[in-house]
GUFIMI-491546 format. One record per residue (C-alpha): residue number from 1; residue in one letter; x, y, z. Coordinates in steps of 0.05 Angstrom, whole numbers. Example, Ala and Ser with C-alpha at 12.3 -4.5 7.8 and 13.67 -1.06 7.14 Angstrom:
REM GUFIMI-491546
NODE    nr   rest     east    north       up
NODE     1      A      246      -90      156
NODE     2      S      273      -21      143
//
This chain:
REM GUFIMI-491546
NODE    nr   rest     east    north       up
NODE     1      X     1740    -1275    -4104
NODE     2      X     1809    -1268    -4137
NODE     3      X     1797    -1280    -4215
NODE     4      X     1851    -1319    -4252
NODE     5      X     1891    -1269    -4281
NODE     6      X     1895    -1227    -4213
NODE     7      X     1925    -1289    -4188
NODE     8      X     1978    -1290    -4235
NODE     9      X     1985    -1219    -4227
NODE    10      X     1993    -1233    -4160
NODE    11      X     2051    -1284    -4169
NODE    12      X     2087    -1237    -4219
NODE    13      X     2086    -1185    -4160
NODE    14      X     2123    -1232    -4119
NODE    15      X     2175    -1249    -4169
NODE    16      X     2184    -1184    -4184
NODE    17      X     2196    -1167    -4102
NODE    18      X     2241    -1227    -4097
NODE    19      X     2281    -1206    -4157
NODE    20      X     2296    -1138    -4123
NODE    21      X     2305    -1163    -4050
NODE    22      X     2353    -1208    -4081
NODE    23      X     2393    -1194    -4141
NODE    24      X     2415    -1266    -4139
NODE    25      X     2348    -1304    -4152
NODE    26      X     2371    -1352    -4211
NODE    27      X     2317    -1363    -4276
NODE    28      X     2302    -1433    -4261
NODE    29      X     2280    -1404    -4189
NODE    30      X     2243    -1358    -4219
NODE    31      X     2206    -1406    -4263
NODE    32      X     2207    -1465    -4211
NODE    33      X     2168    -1407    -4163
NODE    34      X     2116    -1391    -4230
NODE    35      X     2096    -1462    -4236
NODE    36      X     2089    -1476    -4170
NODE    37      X     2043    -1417    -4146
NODE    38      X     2006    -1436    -4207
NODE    39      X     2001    -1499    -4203
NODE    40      X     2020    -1516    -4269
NODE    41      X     1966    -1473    -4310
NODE    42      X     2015    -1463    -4372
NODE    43      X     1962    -1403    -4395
NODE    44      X     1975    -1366    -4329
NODE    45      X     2048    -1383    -4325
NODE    46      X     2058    -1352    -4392
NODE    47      X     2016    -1293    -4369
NODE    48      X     2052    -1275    -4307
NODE    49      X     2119    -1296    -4341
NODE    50      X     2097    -1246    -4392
NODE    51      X     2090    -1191    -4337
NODE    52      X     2160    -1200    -4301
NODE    53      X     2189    -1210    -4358
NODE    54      X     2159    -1142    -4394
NODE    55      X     2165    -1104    -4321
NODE    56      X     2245    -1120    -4317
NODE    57      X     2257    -1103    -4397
NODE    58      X     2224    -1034    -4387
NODE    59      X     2244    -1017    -4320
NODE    60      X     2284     -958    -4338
NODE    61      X     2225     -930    -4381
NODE    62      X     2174     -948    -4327
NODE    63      X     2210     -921    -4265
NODE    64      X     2214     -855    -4307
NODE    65      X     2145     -853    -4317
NODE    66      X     2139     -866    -4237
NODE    67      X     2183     -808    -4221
NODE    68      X     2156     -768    -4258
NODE    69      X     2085     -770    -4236
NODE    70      X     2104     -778    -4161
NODE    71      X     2131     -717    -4152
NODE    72      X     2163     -701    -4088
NODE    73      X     2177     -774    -4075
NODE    74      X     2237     -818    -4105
NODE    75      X     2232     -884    -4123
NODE    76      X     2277     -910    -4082
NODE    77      X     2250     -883    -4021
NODE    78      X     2183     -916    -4037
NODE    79      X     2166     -979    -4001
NODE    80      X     2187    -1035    -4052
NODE    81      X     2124    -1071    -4048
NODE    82      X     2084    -1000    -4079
NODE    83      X     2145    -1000    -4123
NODE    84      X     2132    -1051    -4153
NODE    85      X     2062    -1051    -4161
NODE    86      X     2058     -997    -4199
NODE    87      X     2108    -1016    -4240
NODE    88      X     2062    -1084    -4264
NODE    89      X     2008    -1018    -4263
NODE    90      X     2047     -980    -4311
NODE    91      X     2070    -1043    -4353
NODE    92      X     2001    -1058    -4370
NODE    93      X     1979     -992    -4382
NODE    94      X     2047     -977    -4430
NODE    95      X     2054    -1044    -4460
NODE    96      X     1998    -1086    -4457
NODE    97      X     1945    -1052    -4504
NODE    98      X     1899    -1107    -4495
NODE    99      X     1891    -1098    -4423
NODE   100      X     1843    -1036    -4407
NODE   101      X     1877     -986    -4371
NODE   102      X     1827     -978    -4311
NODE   103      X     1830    -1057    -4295
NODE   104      X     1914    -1047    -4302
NODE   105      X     1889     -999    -4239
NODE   106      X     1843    -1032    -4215
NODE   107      X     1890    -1087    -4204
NODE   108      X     1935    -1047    -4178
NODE   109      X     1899    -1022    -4128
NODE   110      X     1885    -1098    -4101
NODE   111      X     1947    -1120    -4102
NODE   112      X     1960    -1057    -4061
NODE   113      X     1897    -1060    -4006
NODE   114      X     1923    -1139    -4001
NODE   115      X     2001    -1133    -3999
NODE   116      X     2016    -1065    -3966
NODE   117      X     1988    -1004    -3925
NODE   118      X     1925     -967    -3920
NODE   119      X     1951     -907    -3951
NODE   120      X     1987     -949    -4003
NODE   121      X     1922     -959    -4044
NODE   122      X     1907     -890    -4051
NODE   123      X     1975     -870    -4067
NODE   124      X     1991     -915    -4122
NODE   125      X     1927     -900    -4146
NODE   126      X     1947     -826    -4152
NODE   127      X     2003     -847    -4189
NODE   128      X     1981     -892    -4239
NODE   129      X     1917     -839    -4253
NODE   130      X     1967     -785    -4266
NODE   131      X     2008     -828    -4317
NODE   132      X     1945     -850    -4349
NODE   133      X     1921     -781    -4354
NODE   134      X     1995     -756    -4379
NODE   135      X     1991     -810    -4434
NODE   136      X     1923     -797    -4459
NODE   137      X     1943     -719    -4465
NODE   138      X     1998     -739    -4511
NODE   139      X     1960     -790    -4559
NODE   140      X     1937     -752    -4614
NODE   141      X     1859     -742    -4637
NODE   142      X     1832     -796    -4671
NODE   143      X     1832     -788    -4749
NODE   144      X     1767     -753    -4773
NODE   145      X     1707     -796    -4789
NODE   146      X     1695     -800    -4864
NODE   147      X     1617     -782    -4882
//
């Protein structure tokens, strides 16, 4: 069963493919597509807004993080579906602090068994694992407890 929020997950996914197959998908499409697959819920429209919206603001920052943990493979010669993702992946790992990184994954990984290959869940698993383990290397200890 697909919760809620996976379905908006789901819907910003296909925005964000739209959006990148073509360059000339107007806002009011874009929202007019939102509401629609939504049917209206204004707490899910605002999520999944959210999520294209934070996904296309930090898309140079984000596709750098992608690079770098796939090595060997450039973004642009991924299949634009994985592309993008693990770019909501990485969004919600990055940006969103009240989403828990492993359901960002998780997610991730059903949007990727439902929407693409095979092989495509265990590869953007491998590189949303890597950038989660990259960014909890460079957070710093927590403070020391008083007592």
């Amino acid at each position: 069963m697909i919760t809620r929020r996976s379905r908006a997950r789901e819907v910003a996914l296909q925005v964000l493919y739209q959006i990148e197959q073509n360059s000339g998908f107007k806002p009011e499409q874009i929202q007019t597509f939102i509401d629609r697959r939504l049917l209206g819920d204004r707490e899910l429209r605002e999520f999944s807004e959210g999520l294209t919206r934070g996904v296309r603001e930090n898309l140079p920052r984000i596709d750098a993080l992608i690079s770098k943990a796939a090595e060997n493979w450039r973004i642009d010669r991924m299949a634009a579906i994985d592309r993008n993702i693990m770019r909501l992946g990485v969004f919600e790992m990055m940006f969103r602090p009240e989403t828990p990184a492993k359901v960002a994954i998780n997610e991730a990984l059903e949007l990727a068994k439902r929407y693409s290959t095979a092989q495509s869940s265990r590869f953007v698993n491998g590189i949303l694992d890597r950038i989660l383990q990259e960014q909890q290397s460079q957070e710093p200890p927590p403070p020391p407890s008083a007592g």
